[in-house]
Each structure stands twice: as C-alpha cells, then as structure tokens.
Backbone as a chain_set.jsonl record, in Angstrom:
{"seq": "XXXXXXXXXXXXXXXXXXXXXXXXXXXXXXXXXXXXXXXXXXXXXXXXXXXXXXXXXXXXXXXXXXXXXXXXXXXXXXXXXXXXXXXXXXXXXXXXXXXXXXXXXXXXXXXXXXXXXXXXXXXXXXXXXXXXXXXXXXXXXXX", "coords": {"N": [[72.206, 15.498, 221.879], [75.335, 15.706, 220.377], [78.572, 17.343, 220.233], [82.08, 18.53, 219.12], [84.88, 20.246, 219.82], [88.374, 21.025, 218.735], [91.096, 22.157, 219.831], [93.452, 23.457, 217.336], [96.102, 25.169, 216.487], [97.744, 28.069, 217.606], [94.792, 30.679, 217.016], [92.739, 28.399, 216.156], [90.321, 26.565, 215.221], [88.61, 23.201, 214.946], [85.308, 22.496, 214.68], [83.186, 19.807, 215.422], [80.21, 18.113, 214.418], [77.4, 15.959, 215.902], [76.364, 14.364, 214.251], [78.749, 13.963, 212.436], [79.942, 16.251, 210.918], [82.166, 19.204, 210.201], [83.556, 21.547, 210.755], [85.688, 24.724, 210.409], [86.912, 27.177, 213.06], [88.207, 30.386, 213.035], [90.427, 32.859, 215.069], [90.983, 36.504, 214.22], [93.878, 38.094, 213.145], [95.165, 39.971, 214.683], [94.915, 38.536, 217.007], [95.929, 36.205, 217.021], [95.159, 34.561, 215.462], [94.54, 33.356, 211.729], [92.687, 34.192, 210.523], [91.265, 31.82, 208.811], [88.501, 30.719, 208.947], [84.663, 31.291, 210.249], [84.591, 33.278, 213.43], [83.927, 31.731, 216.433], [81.71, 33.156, 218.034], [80.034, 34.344, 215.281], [79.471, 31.943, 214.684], [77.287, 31.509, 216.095], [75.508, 33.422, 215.635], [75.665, 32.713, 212.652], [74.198, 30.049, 213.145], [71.869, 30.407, 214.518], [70.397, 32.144, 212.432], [70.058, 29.774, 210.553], [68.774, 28.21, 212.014], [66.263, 29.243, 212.102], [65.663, 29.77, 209.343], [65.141, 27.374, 208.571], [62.675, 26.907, 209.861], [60.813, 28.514, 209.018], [60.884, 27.53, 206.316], [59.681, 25.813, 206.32], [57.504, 25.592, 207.245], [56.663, 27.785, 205.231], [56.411, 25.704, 202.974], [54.529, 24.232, 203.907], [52.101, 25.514, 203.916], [51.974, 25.768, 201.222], [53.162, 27.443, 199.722], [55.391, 28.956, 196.99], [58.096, 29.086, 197.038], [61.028, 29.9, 196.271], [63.587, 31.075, 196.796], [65.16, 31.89, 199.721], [66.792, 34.162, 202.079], [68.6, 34.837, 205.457], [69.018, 37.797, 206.748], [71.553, 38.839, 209.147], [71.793, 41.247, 211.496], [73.829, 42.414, 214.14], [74.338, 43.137, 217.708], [77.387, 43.618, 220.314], [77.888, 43.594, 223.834], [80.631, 46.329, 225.318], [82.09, 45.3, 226.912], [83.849, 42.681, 228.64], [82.367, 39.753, 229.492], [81.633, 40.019, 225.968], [78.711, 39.855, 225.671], [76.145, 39.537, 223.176], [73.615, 42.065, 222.474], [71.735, 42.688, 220.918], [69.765, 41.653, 218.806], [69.36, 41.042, 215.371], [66.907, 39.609, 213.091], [66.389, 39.882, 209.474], [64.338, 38.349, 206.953], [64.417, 37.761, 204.057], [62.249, 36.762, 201.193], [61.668, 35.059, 198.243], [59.948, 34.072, 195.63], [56.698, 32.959, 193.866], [53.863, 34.109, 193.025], [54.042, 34.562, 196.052], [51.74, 35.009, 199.102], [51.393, 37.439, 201.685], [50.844, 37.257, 204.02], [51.066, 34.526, 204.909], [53.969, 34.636, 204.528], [54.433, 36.818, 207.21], [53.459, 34.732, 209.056], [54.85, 32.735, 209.246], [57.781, 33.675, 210.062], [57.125, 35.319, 212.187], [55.674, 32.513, 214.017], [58.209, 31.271, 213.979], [59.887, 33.12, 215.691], [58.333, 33.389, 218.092], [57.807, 30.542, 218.445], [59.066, 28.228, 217.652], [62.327, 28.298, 216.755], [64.598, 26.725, 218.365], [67.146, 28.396, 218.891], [67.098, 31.225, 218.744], [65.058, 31.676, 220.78], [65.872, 30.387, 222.728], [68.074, 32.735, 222.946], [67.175, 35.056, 223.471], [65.432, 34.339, 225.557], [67.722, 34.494, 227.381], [68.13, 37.359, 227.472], [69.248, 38.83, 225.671], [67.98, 41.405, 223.123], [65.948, 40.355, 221.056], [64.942, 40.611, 217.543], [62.595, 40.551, 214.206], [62.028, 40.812, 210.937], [60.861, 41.064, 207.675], [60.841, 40.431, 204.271], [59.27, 40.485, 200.64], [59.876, 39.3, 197.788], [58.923, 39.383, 194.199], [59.373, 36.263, 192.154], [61.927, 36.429, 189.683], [62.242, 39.492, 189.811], [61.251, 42.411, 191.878], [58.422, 42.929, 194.154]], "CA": [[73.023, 16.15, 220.884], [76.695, 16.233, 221.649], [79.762, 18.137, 219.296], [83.366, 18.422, 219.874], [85.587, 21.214, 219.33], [89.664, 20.556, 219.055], [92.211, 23.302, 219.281], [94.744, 22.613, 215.877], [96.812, 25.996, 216.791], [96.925, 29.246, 217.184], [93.501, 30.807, 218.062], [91.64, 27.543, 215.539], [89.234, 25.24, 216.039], [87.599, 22.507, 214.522], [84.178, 22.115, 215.599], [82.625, 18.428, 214.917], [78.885, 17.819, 215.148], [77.494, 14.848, 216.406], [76.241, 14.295, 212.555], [80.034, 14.006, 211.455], [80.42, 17.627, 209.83], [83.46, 19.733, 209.972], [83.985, 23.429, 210.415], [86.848, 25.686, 210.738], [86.457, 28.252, 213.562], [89.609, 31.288, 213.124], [90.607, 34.07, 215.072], [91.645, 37.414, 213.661], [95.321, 37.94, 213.042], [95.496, 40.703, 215.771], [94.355, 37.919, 218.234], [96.816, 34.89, 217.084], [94.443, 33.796, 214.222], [95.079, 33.141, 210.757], [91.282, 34.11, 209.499], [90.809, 30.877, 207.59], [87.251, 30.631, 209.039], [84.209, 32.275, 211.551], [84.525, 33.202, 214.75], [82.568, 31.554, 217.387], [80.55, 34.284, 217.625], [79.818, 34.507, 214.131], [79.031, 30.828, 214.029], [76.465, 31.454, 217.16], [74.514, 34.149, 214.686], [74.82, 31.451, 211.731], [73.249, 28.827, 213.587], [70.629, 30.903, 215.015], [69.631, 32.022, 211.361], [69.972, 28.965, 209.752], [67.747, 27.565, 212.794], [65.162, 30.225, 211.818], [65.277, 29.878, 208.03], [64.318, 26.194, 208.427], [60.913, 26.828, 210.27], [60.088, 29.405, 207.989], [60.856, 27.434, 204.703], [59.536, 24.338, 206.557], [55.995, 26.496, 207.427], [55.466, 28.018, 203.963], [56.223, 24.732, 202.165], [52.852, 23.093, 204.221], [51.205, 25.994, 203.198], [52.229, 25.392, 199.55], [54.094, 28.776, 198.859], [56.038, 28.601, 195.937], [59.279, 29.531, 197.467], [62.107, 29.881, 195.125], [65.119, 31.8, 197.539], [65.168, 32.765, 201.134], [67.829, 34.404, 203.289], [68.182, 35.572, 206.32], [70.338, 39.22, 206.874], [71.392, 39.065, 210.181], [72.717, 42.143, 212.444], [73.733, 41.908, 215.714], [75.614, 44.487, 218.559], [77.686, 43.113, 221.433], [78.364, 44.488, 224.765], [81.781, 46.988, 225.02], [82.747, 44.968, 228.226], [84.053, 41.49, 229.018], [82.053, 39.469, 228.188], [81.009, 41.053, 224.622], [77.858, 39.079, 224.839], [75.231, 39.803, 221.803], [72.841, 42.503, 223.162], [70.781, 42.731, 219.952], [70.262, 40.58, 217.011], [68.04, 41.253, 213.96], [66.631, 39.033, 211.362], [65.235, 40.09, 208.063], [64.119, 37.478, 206.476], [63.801, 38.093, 202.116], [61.781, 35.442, 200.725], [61.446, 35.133, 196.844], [58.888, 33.1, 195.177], [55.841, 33.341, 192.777], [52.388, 34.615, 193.853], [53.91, 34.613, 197.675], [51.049, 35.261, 199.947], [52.457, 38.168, 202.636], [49.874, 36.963, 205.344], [51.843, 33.344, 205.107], [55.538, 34.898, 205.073], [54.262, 36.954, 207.88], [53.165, 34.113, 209.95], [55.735, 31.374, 209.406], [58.498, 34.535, 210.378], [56.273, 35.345, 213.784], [56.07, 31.222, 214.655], [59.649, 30.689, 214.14], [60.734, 33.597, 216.79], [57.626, 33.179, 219.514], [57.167, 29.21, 219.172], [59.551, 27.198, 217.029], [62.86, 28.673, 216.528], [64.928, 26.852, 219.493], [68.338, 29.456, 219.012], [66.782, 32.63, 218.549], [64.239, 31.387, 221.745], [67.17, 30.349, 224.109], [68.918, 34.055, 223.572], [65.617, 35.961, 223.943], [65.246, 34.255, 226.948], [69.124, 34.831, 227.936], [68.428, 38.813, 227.824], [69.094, 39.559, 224.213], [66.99, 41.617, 221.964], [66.136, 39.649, 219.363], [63.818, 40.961, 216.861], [62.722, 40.075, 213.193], [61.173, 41.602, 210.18], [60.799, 40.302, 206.398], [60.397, 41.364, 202.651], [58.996, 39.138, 199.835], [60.858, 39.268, 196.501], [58.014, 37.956, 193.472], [60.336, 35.731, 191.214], [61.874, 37.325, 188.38], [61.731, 40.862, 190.389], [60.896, 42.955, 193.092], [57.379, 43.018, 194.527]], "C": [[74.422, 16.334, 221.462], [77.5, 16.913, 219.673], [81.21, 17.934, 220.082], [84.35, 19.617, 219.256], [87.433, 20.871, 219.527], [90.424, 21.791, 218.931], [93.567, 22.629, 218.076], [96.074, 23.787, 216.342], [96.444, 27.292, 216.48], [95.762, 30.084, 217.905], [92.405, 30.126, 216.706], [91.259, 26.674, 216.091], [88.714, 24.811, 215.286], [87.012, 21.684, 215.037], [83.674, 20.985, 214.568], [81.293, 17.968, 215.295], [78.455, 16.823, 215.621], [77.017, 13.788, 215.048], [77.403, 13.786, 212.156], [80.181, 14.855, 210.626], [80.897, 18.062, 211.038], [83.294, 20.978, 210.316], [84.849, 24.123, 211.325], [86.62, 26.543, 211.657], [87.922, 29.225, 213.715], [88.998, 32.214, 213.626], [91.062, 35.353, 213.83], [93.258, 37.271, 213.724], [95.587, 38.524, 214.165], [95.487, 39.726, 216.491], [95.221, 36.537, 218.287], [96.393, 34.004, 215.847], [95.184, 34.022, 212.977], [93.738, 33.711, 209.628], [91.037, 33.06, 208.723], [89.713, 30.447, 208.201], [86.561, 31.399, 209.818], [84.816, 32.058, 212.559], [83.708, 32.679, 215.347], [81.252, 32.145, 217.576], [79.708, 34.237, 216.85], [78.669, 33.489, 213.821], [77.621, 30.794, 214.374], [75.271, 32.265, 216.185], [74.333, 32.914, 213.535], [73.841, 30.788, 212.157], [72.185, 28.987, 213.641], [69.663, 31.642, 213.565], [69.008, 30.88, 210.606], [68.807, 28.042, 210.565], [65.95, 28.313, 212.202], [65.01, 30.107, 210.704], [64.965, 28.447, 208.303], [63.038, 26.02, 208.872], [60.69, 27.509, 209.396], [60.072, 28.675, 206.585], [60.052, 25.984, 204.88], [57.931, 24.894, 206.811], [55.502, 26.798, 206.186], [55.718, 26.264, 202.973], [54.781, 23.99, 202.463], [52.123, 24.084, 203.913], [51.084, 26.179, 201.952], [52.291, 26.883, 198.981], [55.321, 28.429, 198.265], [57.039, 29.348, 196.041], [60.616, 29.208, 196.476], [63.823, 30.541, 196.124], [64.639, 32.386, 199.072], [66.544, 32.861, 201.354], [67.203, 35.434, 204.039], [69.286, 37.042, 206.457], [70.546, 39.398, 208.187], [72.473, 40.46, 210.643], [72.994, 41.964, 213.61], [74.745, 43.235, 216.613], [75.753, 43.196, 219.687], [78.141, 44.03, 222.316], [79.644, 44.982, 224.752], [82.258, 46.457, 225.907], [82.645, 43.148, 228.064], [82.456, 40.785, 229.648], [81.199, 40.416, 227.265], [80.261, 40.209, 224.26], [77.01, 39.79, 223.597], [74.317, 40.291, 222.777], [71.786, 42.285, 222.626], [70.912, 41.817, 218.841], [68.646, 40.801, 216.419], [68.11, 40.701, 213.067], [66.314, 39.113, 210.891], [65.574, 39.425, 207.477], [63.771, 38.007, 204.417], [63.81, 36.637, 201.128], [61.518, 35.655, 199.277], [60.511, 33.846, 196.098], [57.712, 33.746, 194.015], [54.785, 32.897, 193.29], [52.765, 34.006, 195.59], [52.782, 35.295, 198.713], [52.084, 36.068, 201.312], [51.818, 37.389, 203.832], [50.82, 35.367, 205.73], [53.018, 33.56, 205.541], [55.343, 35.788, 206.757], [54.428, 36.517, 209.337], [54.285, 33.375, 210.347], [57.006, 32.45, 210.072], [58.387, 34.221, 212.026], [56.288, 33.705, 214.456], [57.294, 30.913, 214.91], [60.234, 31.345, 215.5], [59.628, 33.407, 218.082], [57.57, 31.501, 219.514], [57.827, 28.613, 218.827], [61.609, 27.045, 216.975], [64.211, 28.442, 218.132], [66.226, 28.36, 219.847], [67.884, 30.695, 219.242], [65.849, 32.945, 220.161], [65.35, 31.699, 222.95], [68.037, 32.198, 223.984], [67.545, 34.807, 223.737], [65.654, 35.506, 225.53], [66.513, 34.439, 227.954], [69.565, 36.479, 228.29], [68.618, 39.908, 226.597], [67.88, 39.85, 223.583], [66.865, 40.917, 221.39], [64.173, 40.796, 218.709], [64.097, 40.576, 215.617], [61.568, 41.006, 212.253], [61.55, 40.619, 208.692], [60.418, 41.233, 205.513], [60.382, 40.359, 201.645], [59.486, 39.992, 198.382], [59.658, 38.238, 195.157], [59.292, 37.833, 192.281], [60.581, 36.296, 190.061], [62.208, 38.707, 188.385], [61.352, 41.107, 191.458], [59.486, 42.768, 193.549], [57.053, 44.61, 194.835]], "O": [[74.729, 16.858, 222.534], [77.069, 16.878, 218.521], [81.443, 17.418, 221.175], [84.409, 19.707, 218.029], [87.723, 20.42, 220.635], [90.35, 22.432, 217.883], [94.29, 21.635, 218.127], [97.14, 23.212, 216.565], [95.578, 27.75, 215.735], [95.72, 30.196, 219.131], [91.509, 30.818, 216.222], [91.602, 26.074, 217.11], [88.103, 25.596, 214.56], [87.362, 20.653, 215.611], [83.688, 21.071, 213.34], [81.145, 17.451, 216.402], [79.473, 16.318, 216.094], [77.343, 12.603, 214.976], [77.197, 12.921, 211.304], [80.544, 14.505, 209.503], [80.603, 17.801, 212.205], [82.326, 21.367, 209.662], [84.829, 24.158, 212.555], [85.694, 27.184, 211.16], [88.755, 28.801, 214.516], [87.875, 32.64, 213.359], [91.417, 35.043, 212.693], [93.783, 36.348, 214.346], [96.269, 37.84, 214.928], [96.562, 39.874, 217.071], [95.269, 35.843, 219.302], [97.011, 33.059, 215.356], [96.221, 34.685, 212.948], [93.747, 33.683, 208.397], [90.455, 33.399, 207.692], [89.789, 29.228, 208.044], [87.209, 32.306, 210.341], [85.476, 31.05, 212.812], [82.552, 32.955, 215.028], [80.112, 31.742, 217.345], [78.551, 34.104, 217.249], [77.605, 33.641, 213.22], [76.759, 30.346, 213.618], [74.184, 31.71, 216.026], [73.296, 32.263, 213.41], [72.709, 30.856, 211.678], [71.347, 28.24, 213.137], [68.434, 31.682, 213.614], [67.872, 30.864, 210.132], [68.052, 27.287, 209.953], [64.858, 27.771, 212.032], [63.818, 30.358, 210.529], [63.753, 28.52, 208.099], [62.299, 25.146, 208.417], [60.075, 26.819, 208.582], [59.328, 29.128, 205.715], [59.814, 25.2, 203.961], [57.147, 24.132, 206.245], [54.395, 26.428, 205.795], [54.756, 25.951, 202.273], [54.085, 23.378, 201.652], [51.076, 23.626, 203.454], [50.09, 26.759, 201.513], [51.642, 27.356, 198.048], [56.188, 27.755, 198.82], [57.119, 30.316, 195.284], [60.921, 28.071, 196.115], [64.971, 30.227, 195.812], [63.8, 33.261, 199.283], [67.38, 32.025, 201.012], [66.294, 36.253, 203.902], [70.458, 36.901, 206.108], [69.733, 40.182, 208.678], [73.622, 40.63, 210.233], [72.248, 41.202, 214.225], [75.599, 43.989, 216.148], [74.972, 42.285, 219.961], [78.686, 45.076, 221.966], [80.324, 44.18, 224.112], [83.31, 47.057, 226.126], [81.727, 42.5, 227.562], [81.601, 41.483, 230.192], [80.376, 41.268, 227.599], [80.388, 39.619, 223.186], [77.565, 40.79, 223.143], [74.008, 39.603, 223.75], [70.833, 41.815, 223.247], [71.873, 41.393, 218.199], [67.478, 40.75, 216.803], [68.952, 40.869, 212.185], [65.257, 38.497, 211.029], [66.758, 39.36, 207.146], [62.781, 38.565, 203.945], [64.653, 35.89, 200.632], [61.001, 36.761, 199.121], [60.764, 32.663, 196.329], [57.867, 34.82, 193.432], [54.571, 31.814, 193.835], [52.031, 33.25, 196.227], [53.2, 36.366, 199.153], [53.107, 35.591, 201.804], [52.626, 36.89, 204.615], [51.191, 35.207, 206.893], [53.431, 33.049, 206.583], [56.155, 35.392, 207.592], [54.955, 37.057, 210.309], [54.692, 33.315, 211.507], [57.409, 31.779, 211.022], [58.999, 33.476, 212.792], [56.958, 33.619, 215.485], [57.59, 30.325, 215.95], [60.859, 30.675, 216.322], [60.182, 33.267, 219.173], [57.277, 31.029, 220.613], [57.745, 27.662, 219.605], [62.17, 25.959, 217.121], [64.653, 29.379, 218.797], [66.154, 29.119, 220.814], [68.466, 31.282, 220.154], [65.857, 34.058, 220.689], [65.595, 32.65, 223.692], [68.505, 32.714, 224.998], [67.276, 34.783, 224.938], [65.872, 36.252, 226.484], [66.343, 34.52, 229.171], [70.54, 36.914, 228.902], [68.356, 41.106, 226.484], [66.942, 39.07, 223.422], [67.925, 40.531, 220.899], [63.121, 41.265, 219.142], [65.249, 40.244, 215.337], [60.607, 41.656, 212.664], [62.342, 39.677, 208.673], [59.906, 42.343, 205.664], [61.226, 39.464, 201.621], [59.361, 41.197, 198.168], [59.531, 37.015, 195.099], [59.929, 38.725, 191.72], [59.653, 36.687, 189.354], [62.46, 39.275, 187.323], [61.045, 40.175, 192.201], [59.263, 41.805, 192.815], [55.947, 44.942, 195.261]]}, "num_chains": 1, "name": "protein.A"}
C-alpha cells in the first residue's frame, strides 16, 4: 500500500492514495490554515471508523441482516502535551435495519475491534483506549 501527501501552501495537503483518490487535509486559521478540509488527525479517526464500519456491514450482510443505515459516532481525547497523541477513542456504532437481530450487531461490532478491524487494532496496540459500543435503529423508527 503506498500514498503520497504534497504540501500546496500554507498548513494544506493533498493526500493521494495508492487507488488514485484525492483529499484535502487544512489547518485551522490560528495555525496558517485556511480550513478548507480535515486535519490529519481528524482524517486518522475517519479512517479508523470507516475501517470499522466495513467489517461490521461486511459481517451482518453474511449473516443476512437487513441493514438499511449504519454510522459510526466517533469521540476521541488527545494528550495536553507534545505530542497530542489520541489517548481515547470511542465508537458507537447505530445500525438501522428491519427485524435486526441484536446478538448479530453485537458480534460483528466485538469481531471488528478484537479480530478484524486493522486501524482501531494498530492504536489499541499503540497504547490508546479504544473502546466500542452500539444501538440498533428498526427501520422506520426507534427500537
């Protein structure tokens, strides 16, 4: 897997995957930025959700749950000192579907952060909290 990141000016960046996609990375204004996209940081939590919502939507689909909407809500704290790595990060997962089995959203959740889930794996094992929790949504309405 390789990427490439270019400084354009400023405190931006556009990061290039090895795919051929695009994305903006901006500082704040305080910092030299312009805000016209995430922070690094930011992107580091995307990824690591978007890594995690694909086992989970990729788990209940083989168990043939009738998944209609997931996201993930992520939180996160960083240290008050150079570096301000990510101490904690929390994912609640809210899955929406019709007749969702909890015992399934449950599972596919739990696989993604102990066995599948390389991003969320690699900072766990780097020192960060990570933890995760979920809530199922039946289509149409709340559960």
């Amino acid at each position: 897997m390789k990427a490439t990141v270019k400084w354009t000016d400023g405190a931006m960046f556009v990061g290039e995957s090895g795919s051929g996609h695009a994305v903006i990375m901006d500082g704040a204004l305080e910092l030299g930025g312009r805000n016209l996209g995430p922070r690094p940081m930011e992107m580091l939590l995307i990824g690591t959700g978007g890594c995690s919502s694909y086992d989970v939507i990729a788990m209940l689909k083989k168990s043939r749950q009738k998944v209609v909407d997931c996201r993930v809500e992520i939180e996160a704290e960083r240290a008050d000192a150079v570096p301000a790595v990510f101490t904690k990060i929390h994912l609640h997962f809210v899955v929406s579907g019709v007749g969702l089995k909890e015992n399934h959203v449950k599972r596919a959740v739990e696989l993604s952060a102990e066995k599948y889930c390389s991003a969320s794996i690699m900072l766990g094992a780097a020192g960060v909290e990570m933890s995760h929790s979920y809530a199922l949504e039946e289509f149409g309405g709340e559960s």
